[in-house]
N, C-alpha and C positions, 0 to 999 in steps of 0.2 A: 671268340668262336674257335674250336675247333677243325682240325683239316677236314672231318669226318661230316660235318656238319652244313648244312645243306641251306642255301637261301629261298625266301620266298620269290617263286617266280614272277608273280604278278607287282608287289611294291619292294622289291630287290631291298629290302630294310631289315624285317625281321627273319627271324629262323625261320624254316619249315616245320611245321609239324607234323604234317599228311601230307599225302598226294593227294592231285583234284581223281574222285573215280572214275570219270568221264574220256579225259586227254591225260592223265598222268604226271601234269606239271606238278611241283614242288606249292604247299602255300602252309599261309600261318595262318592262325586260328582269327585275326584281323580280317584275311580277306576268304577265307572260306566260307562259302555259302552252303544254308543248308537248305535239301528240297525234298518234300513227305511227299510220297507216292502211296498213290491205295493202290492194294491187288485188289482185283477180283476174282480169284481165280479160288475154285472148293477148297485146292490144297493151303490157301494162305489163311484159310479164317481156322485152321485148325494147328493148333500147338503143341507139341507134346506133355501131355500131364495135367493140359487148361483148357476146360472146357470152356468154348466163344459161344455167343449168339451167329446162326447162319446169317443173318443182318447184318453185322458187322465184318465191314471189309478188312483186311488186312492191314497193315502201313509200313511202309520201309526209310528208310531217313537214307539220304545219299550227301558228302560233302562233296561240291563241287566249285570251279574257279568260278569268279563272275563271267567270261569268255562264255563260257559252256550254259552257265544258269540264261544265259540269251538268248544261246543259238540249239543246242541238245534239245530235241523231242525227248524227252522223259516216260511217254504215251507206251 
């Protein structure tokens, strides 16, 4: 490992490879959690250049630690 190179904060074993979005801590791709959020909002069902159904909601993918996928309202 590198001096540059950053460990995972949650199982201090593997590298990091992201931050959690939520709290910022450092994780690997082992313990990052991912969590899909729907928008609902006008502006999310529309894309530039692709045309959606107004039915269909939005969705955003967020990686976050396990700490946060427990306790963070996502709402």
């Amino acid at each position: 490992m590198s001096a540059e190179s950053k460990v995972c904060g949650v199982c201090s074993k593997n590298e990091a490879a992201r931050d959690c979005e939520e709290c910022g801590i450092p994780l690997c791709d082992m313990c990052a959690k991912e969590v899909l959020l729907q928008e609902v909002s006008p502006g999310s069902m529309v894309k530039p250049g692709v045309s959606l159904s107004p039915l269909r909601p939005g969705q955003t993918k967020k990686k976050v630690c396990p700490k946060c996928l427990a306790e963070a309202d996502f709402m």
